[in-house]
N, C-alpha and C positions, 0 to 999 in steps of 0.2 A: 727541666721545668719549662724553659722556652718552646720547645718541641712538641712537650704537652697542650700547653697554653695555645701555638700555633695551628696543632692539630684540633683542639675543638673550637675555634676560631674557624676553621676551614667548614669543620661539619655546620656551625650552627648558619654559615652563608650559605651553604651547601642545601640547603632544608631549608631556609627562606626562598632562595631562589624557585626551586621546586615545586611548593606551596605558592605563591605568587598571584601565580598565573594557572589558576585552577577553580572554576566552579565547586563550593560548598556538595560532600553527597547529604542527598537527599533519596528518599526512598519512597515511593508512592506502591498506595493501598486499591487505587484504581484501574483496575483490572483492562480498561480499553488503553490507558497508555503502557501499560507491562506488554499487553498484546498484538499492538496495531502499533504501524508504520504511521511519524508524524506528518506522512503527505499523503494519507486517506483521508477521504471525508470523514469519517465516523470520530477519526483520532480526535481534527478538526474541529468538528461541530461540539466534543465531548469539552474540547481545551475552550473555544468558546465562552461553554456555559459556564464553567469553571470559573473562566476570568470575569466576566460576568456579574458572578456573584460574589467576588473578590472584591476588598477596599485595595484598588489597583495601589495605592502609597505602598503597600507592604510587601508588593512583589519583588521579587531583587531576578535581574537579567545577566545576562554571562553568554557571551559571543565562544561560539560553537564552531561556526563556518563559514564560509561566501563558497557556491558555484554559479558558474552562467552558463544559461542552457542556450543552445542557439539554433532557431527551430529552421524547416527546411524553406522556407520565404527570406530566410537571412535576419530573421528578429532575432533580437537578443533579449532575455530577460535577465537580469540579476536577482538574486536572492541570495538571504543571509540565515542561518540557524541559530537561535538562541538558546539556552536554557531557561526556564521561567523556574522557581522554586518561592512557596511561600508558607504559610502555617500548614494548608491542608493541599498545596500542589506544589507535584514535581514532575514537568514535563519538559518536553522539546517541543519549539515552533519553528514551524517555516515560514519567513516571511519574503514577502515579494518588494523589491525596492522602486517603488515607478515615481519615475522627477525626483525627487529631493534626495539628498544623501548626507541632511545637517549631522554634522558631530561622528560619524563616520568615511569621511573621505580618506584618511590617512590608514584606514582598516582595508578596505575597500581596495586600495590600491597596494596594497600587502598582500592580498588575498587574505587578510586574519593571520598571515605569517607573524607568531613570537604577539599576538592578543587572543590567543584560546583561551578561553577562561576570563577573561578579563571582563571586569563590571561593567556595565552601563548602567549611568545614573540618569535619573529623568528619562528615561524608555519612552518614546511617543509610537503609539500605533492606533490604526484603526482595524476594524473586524468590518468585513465584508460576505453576506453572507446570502444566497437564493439555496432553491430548491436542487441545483446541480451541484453548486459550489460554495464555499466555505475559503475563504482570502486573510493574510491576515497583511496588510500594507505597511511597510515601515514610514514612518511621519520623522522625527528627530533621534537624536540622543545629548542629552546634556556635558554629558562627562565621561571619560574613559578611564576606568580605575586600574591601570595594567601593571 
């Protein structure tokens, strides 16, 4: 009986752990994010509008990624990939981190090692956008739900 007892005590930590640290699926109907890479403009300008017309409260975020690109002048840029998921969107954003890194510094310096999936509450960004390009800027994160 212990054995028993010990073995689904193991599964049910087992499958929490798992679960955890995992963005919600979600499935999208829009055909530019099934088809296009989230560092096209089209993708971009598409996630925009989306958010846009989005009551941004309802969005829920979930940390994807961090790379840094390090161009041939010796810049570096940081960026992070999120998940965006809401009533009628489920896409990937790339966001560019320039100055601040509130509520993400301990991610950041992880590389998102062991917070894949992981929530951010209070998400702050802006959308920056011209005729060539489409930006999306991280501003905060209030809370890390990992």
């Amino acid at each position: 009986m212990k054995n028993k007892f010990a073995a689904i005590l193991l599964i049910v930590l087992l499958q929490s752990l798992f679960c955890a640290c995992h963005s919600p699926e979600c499935k999208t109907t829009n055909k530019i994010f099934s088809s296009t890479s989230p560092d096209k403009k089209e993708y971009k300008d598409e996630l925009a509008r989306e958010i846009k017309k989005s009551d941004r409260s309802k969005l829920r975020f979930y940390m994807r990624g961090y790379w840094l690109e390090i161009h041939g002048d010796g810049t570096k840029k940081e960026n992070i990939q999120v998940h965006v998921s809401g009533d009628d969107l489920c896409a990937d954003m790339n966001l560019i981190i320039k100055g601040t890194k509130k509520g993400i510094e301990d991610i950041l310096l992880k590389e998102t090692k062991g917070y894949s999936g992981a929530e951010l509450e209070d998400f702050q960004f802006d959308i920056y956008q011209d005729s060539l390009r489409t930006e999306f800027i991280f501003k905060s994160v209030g809370d890390v739900l990992d």
